[in-house]
N, C-alpha and C positions, 0 to 999 in steps of 0.2 A: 463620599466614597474615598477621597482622598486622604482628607481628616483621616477615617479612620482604617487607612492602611498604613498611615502615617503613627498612631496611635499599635496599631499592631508590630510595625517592625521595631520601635520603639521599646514595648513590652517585653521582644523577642530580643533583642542586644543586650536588655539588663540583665535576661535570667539565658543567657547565651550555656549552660553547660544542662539544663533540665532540657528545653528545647534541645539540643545535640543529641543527648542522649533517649530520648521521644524517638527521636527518626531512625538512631541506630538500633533501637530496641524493634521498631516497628518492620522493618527491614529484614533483620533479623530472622523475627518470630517468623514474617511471612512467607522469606525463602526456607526456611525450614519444614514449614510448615508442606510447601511442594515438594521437599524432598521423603517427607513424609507418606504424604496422603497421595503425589504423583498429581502432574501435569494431564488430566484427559481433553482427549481433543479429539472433535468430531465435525468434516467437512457436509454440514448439511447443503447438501445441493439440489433438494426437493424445489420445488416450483409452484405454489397451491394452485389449482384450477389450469393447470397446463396438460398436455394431452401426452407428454411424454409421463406426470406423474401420476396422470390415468391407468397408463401402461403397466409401470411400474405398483401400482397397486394392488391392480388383479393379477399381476404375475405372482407379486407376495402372499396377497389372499387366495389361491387360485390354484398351485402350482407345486404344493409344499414344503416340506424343508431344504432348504439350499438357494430358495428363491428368495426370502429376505434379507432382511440388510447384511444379516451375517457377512456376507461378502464371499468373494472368487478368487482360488489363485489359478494360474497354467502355469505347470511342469512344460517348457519347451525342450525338447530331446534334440541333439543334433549328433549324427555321425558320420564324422569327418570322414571315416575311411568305410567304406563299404554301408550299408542299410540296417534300419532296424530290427529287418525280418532276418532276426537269425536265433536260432533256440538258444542261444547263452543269453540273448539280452531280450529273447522274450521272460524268460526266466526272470533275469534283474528285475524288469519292469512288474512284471506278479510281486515280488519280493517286496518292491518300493510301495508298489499299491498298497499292501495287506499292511509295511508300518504306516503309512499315511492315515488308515483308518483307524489307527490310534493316536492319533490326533487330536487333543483336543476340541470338542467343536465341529470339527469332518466329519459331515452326513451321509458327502457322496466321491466320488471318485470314477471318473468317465477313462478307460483305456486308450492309448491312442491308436488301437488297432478297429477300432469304430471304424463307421462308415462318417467321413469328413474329419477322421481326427490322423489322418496321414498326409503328407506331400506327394505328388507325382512321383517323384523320385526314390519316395520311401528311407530318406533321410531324415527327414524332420515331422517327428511325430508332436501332437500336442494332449498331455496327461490334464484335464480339468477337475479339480478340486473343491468341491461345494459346503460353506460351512452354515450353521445356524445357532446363532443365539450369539455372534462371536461381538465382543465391543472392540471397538476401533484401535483403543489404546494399547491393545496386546496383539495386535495384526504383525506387528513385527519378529515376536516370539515365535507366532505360531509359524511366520514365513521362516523362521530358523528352522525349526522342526519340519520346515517339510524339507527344506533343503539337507538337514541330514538326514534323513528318511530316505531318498533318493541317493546315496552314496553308494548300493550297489549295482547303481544302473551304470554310474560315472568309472568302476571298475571295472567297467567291460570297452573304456575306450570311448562313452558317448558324453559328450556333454551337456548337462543338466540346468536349466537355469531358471528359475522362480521368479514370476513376476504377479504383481496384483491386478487389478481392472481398470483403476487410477490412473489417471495425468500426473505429471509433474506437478500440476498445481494441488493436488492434494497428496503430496509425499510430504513426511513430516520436516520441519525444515529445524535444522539447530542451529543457535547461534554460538558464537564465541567468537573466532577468529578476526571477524571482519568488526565486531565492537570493538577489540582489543588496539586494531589498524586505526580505527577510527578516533579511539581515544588518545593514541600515542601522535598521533596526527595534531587532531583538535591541540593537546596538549603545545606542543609546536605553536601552535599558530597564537594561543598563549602567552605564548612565553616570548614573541617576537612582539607582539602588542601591548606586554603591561611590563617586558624587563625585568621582572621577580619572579622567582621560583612561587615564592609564598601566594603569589593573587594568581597566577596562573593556577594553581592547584585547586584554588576554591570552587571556582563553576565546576572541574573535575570531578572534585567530590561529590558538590550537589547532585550533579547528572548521575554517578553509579548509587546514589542512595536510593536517587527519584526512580531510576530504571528495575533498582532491586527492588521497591515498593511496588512497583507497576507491574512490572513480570510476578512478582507476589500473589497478586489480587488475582492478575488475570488467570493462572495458572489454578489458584482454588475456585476460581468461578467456570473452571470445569467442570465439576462437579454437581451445578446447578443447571447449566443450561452450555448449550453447545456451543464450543469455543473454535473458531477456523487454525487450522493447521498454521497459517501464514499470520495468525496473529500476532505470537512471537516476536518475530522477525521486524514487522511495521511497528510493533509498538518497538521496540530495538530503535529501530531506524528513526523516527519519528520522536519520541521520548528522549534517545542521545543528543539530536541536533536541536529540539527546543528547550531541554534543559541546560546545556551548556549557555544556551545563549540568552536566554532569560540573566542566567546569573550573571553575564557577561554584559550585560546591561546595565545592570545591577551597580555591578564594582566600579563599573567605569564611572558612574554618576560620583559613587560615593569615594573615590582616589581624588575627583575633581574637587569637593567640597572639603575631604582634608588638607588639599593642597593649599586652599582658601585659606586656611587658619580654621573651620569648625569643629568644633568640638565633636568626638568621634559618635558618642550617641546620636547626640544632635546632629551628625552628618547621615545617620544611617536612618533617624526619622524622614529626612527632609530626601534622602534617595528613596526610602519605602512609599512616601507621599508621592512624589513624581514619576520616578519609573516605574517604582511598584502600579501604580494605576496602569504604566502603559503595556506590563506586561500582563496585568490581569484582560486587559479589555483585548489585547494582541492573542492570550490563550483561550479568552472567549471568540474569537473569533472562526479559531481549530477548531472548538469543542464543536461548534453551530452548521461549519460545514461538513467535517462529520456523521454529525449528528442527520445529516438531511438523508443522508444515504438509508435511515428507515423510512422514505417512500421509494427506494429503487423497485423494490417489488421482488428483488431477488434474494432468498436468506443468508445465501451466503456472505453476497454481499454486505446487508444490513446490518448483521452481527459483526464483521470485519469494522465498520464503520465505528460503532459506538463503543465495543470492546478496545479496539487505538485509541479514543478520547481519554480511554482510562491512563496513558503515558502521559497525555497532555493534562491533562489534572492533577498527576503529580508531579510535574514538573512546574508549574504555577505553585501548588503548595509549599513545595519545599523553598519556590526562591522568593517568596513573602513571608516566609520563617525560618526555613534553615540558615539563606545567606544572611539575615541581618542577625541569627547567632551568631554567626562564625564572623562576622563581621567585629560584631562587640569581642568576643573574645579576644582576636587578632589586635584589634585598636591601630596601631600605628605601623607593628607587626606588620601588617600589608605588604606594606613595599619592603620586607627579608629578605634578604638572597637575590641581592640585585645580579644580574647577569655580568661578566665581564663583557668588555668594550661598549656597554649601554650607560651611558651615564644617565644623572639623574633628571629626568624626563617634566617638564613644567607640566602639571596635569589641570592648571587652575582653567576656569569657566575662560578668561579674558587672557590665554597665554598665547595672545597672539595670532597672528595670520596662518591659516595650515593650507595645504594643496586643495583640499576638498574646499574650502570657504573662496580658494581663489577661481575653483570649478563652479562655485555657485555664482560667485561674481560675474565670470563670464558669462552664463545661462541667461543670469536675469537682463544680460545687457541686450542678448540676441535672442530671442525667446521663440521668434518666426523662425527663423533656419534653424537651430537646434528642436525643433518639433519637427521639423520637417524630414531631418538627418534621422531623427531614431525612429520616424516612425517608418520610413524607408528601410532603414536596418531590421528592425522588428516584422515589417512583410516581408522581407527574403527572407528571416530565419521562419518565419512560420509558413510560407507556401508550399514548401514539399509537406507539410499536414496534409493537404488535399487528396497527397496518394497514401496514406493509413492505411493497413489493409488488416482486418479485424479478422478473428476466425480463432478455432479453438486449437490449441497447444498440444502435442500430441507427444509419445514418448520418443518417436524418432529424433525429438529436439533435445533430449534429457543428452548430461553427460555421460562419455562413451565408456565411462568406469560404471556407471549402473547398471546390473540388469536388469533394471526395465527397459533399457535403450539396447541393449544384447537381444532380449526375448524379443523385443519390437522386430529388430532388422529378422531375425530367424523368421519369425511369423512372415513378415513381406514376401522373402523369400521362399518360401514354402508354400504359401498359400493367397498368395497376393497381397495389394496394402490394403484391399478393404478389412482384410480378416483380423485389423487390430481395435478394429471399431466397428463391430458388426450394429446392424438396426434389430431391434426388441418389439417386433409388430405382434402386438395380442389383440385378436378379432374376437369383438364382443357378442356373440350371437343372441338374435332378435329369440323371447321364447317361444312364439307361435313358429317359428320356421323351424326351430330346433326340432320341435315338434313332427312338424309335417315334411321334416325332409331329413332323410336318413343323414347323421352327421359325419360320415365317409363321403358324400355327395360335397358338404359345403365345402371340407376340409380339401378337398381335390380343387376345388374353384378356386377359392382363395390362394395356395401355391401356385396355379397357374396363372392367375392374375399378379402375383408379387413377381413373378419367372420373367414375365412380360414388359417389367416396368422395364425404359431406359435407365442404363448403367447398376444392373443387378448381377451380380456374378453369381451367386449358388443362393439359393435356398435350401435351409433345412429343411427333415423330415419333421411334419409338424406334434407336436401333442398338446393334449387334450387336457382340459383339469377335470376332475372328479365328477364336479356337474355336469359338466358336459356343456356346459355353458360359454366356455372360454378355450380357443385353440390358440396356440403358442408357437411364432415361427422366428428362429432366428436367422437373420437375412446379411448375406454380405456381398458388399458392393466394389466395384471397379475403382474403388478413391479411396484414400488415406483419408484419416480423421480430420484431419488439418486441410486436407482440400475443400476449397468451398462449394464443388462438384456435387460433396457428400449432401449437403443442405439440400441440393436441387434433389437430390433421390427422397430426401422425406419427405419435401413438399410433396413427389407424383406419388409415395403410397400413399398419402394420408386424402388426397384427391382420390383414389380409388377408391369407385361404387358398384360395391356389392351385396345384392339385395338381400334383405334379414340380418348385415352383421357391419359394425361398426368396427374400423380397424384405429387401432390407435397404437402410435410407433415409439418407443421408448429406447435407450442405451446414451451411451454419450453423445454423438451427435446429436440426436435429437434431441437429447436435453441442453447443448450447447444452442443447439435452435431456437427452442422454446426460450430460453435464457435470453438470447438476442433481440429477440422482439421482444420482452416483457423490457425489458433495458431502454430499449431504442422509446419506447412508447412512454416509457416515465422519465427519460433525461431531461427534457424540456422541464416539469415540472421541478425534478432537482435543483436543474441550474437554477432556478428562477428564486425558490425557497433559500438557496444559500447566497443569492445576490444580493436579494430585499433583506433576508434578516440580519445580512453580515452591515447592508448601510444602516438597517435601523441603532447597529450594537453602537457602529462609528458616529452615529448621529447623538447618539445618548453620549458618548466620547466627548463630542466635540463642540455639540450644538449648532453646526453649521451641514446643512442638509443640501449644500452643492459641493464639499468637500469629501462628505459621506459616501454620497451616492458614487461620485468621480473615482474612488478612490478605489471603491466593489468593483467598476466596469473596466477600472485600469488592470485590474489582477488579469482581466480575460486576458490581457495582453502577452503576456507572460505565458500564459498558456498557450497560445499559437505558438509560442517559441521551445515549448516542451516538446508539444506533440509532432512538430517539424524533425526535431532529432530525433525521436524516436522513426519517423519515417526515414529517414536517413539512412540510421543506423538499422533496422531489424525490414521497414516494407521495400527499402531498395536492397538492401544485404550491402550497403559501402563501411559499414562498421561492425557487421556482427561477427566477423573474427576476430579483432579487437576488445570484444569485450567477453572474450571467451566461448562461445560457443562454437559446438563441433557441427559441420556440414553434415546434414541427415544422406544415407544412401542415395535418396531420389535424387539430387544434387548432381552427381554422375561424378565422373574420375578429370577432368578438365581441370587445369590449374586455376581457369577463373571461376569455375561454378563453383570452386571451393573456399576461395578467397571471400568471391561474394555470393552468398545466399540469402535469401529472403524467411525471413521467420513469420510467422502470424501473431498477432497480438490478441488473446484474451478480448471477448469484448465487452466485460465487464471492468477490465483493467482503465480505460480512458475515464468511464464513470469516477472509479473510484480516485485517481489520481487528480481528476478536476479538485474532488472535495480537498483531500490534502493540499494539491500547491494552492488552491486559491486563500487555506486559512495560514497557511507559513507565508505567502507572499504579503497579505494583509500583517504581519508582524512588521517587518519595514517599514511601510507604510504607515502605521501607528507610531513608532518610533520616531521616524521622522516629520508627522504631522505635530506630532505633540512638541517638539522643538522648534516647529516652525512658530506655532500657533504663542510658546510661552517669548520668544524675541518680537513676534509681532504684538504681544499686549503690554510689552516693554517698549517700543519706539512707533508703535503705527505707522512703520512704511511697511507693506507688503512686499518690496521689493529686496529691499533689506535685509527683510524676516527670512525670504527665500534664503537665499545668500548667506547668512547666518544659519538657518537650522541646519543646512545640508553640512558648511563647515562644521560644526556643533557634534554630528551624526555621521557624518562620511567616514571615517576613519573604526568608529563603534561597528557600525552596520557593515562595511567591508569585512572587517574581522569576523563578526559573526555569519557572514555568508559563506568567509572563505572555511569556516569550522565546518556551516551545514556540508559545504562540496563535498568536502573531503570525509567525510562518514558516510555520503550518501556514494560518492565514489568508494571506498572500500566495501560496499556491500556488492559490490558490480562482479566482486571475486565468489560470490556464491555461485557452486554448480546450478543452482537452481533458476531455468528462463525466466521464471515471471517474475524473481528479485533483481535479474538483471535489468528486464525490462523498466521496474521503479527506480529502481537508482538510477537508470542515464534518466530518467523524464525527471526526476528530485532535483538530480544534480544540476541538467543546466539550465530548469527554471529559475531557481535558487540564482543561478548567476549570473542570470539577463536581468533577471529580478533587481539583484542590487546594484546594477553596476547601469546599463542602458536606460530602466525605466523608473527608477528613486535617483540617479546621479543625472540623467537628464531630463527624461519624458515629464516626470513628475513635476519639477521646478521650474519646466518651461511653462506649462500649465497654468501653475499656480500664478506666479508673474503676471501671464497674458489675463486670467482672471480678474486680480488684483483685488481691490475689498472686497468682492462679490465670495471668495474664498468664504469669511467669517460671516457672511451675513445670515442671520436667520430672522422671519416674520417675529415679529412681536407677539401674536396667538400662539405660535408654536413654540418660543422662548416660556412660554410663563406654563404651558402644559406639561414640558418637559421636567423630568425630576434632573436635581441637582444631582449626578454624577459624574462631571466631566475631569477629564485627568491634565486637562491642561488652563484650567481657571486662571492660574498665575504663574508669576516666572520664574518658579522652582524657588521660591523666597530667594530669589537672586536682587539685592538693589537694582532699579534704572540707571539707565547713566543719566549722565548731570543732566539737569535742562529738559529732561522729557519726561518729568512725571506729569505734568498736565495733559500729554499725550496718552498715557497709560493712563490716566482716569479718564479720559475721554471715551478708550476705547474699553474697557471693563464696564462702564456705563452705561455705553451702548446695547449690551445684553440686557439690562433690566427692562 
């Protein structure tokens, strides 16, 4: 493997302007090609064999036009001064109905002089809007159109506000702002780390080539199959921060080997053979956990999963062939545009004692109380995790500039907070009872058994589909979407027995239900698939199957330390002003219920973010085993090795975490809750990650371990194939006097 990525970035420096222009052609073509053909994106939130998409089936088959997917808007009316009931703006409202219907796609149009479509107070009326055949990607068009459609309701003094059926988490999400923060950021951090304009600029580049490729693919792969809303965004987020750092690995190996005196090609083989391995086995390790999330069980999820892989596969691509073009082109170039006040910087292998070598020093001296100290450290950040408080995300969280967070509060107010997450209970009627009992009779039973449940506030008048087979009630409860209240009311309808008819309850709640438990019941098996296959990758890495293994159950570590700030911040509410978000009404008017409020967290959000920090925190960790592992087949002390790779790697790996931070932190400026939510959990695993568990946890470890790190059985040494990224010591000489120890210990693997 190494040979021949060695052999690849080789080939790629010689012909450094065909390669360049490959990536920028490809780049290219394929954001064009979206500006083209258009971005589609479709939040599948179906559930196979779940009982909410039961619901939702026979409501679609059942029910007719306006019940499928086409989707829902509500016209929320509010009049601020006086009520709706007045002939000038019953009038408006006729006016606005009759252009709505020419709408494209608008089947139906419900008044809100119905019965349930007013407030007590006859202020706040709600206009419901029903379209069929409408595709997702033009939802926003047609929410313009209704919104000007509705202009001469808003000239009589009411105000009008359109909203979808949608969470925040499926509002379309755009990027720009926050890459742009992120890259000018990363740039910085750059430019403090290599003192040249010219080598700072290159991982730069890499990264918006790889991200333009990435967002390429995935934006035409719309087109085939359904792409989540929030994909964008993750692969953005994800795609920025490992491509930067890939290349940033990269460079840094290969400034060290020019510094050496190697020859520039020959410096960019001998970086593509060494780090190149550890960035490919570091990107397989993303792509794997990822990749697991197709058994979560949930689609949205699963496609979110391996659609992100697609940032992380060209961010490996490009920086095993773009950077060793740009590499060869550059030549000496590199260090350009040195910075004033930085002088020139000894970048050789052997330049000396640095803070982090003196950090490892101490480590390997004290190895019992430095294990003891972070692992102490690392339980108090992770024990507020315990109080996480999972639950679905509702629009009362969205920012206070949206109207979906406007329509939200009017609805609350008008109609209570159930009525922004009603329940979709469609009673399957048995045929023989259909039969033998007049269907006025069941349809009365059933209302007065859903009227009965605890914490039911209104039921609708029910209807019927065509057969006669299926009665339709829409149900609203005493709890906001987001209250976990709501969940208890599905459980008691869907516990309701009544004889000849099968009730099965659908809408968002319920499907945030169904969702929860299909999650809750395949985590175990995720974690498990991303644990084992992530050691088996490290194992093929390293050939040491106690280093492997160590390495996968250290990442969990890290993650007590994500999921703790996230409890911090969003399940105690000590940080969610700080990271932008507005206090929902329910909050109350008190200067601390405003300060601190409580958010819910998505509960398919911890799923997914296990996958990602567990294959970014494994970056690290590959990096700095692979420098541990090529100083230790250079002197066989273990202790040593320690000690050295961390110096070797402290100063690389800080930089590129302090880059991850700070991208993962400029996303936290998105209105949108569940990108806030990723970024604090990205941001400060990424930084417990490099700094508490690879600068101490790690190397105390290893030390207390001592040969037992390298060791592998002799039947599992010879079964293994030859791919390991740290065979030898970067074609680095021994020092004097200990090549017999390096044969010893290279030996020892046969």
């Amino acid at each position: 493997m190494a040979r021949l990525l060695g052999r690849l970035g080789g080939w790629c420096a010689r012909h450094g302007r065909v390669v360049l222009a490959a990536w920028i052609i490809l780049a290219a073509a394929l954001t064009a090609g979206t500006l083209v053909f258009g971005r589609p994106v479709s939040n599948n939130v179906s559930i196979p064999g779940s009982d909410a998409q039961r619901a939702h089936d026979l409501m679609r088959d059942g029910f007719g036009p306006g019940y499928d997917t086409g989707g829902t808007f509500q016209v929320v009316l509010y009049a601020a001064n006086g009520t709706l009931v007045s002939d000038e703006r019953e009038r408006a409202v006729d006016t606005a109905m009759t252009r709505i219907r020419e709408v494209p796609h608008v089947v139906q149009v419900d008044t809100p002089y119905r019965m349930g479509g007013m407030s007590p107070s006859l202020a706040i009326g709600v206009l419901t809007v029903r379209l069929s055949g409408q595709e997702e990607g033009t939802l926003a068009e047609t929410s313009r159109r209704i919104s000007a459609a509705v202009q001469p309701v808003r000239a009589t003094g009411v105000e009008a506000v359109v909203a979808d059926n949608g969470t925040p988490a499926d509002k379309e999400i755009t990027t720009g702002s926050s890459e742009i923060i992120g890259l000018a950021c990363a740039l910085l951090v750059l430019l403090l780390a290599f003192g040249t304009l010219v080598a700072a600029m290159v991982p730069i580049f890499t990264a918006i080539v790889s991200l333009g490729v990435g967002l390429g693919v995935i934006g035409l792969l719309g087109h085939l199959v359904d792409v989540p809303k929030q994909a964008s965004v993750m692969a953005s987020m994800i795609g920025l921060g490992v491509g930067i750092d890939y290349a940033l690995f990269l460079l840094s190996r290969h400034r060290k080997l020019l510094a050496d005196g190697v020859p520039v090609h020959e410096s960019v083989r001998r970086t593509t053979e060494g780090a190149g391995g550890a960035v490919f086995f570091a990107g397989g390790t993303v792509v794997i956990a990822l990749s697991a999330l197709l058994l979560a069980g949930f689609p949205l999820l699963r496609t979110l999963g391996w659609i992100t892989g697609i940032s992380v596969v060209c961010a490996v691509l490009t920086s095993l062939t773009l950077v060793p073009a740009l590499l060869g082109l550059l030549g000496h170039r590199i260090n350009a545009l040195r910075l004033p006040f930085t002088g020139p910087r000894r970048e050789g292998a052997h330049s000396g004692t640095t803070g982090w070598a003196a950090l490892g020093t101490w480590v390997a001296g004290r190895p019992w109380r430095v294990l003891a100290l972070a692992a102490a450290v690392l339980g108090a950040l992770a024990a507020p995790a315990l109080g996480l408080k999972l639950g679905p995300i509702d629009d009362g969280y969205a920012d206070r500039g949206q109207d979906a967070r406007r329509a939200y509060e009017l609805m609350e107010a008008g109609f209570g907070p159930g009525s922004n997450g009603p329940l979709i209970v469609v009673g399957e009627l048995d045929a023989k009872v259909a039969v033998s009992d007049p269907p006025a009779q069941i349809v009365t039973r059933i209302g007065d058994r859903l009227a009965d449940v605890p914490g039911v506030a209104h039921v609708s008048p029910a209807k019927i589909d065509v057969s006669g087979r299926s009665v339709l009630f829409s149900v609203v409860t005493d709890y906001a979407p987001s209250d976990p209240r709501a969940f208890g009311v599905v459980g008691e309808v869907r516990g309701l027995d009544v004889p000849g008819v099968r009730l099965h309850v659908g809408g968002e709640v319920a499907g945030m239900t169904d969702a929860s438990d299909r999650i809750a019941e395949r985590t175990p098996t995720v974690i498990g698939v991303v644990v084992l296959l992530s050691a088996l990758l490290l194992l093929l890495a390293f050939r040491a199957p106690i280093v492997a293994f160590k390495a996968a159950l250290m990442n969990l570590v890290s993650l007590g330390a994500a999921f703790g700030a996230l409890a911090i911040v969003f399940s105690y509410g000590l940080g969610s002003r700080l990271v932008g978000m507005d206090p929902p009404v329910s909050a109350g008017g008190s200067y601390l219920s405003t300060l601190f409020f409580t958010v819910p967290i998505d509960s398919y959000v911890p799923l997914m973010l296990f996958a990602v920090l567990f294959g970014l925190s494994m970056d690290y960790e590959v990096f700095l085993l692979t420098s541990v592992r090529q100083a230790f087949l250079r002197s066989g002390d273990n202790r040593r090795a320690v000690a050295e790779g961390l110096g070797a790697t402290g100063r690389v790996i800080t930089s590129a975490a302090l880059i991850m931070v700070v991208v993962f932190v400029a996303f936290i400026a998105y209105p949108d809750p569940l990108v806030k939510v990723f970024g604090v959990g990205l941001a400060v695993a990424i930084a417990v990650d490099a700094t508490i568990i690879r600068g101490l946890l790690v190397p105390a470890t290893m030390v207390l371990l001592g040969r037992l790190n390298w060791w592998c059985p002799a039947w599992l040494d010879r079964i293994l194939p030859d791919l390991s990224v740290a065979g030898h010591g970067e074609d680095d000489d021994p020092p004097s006097g200990q090549d017999q120890d390096r044969t010893l210990v290279t030996t020892s693997r046969s």
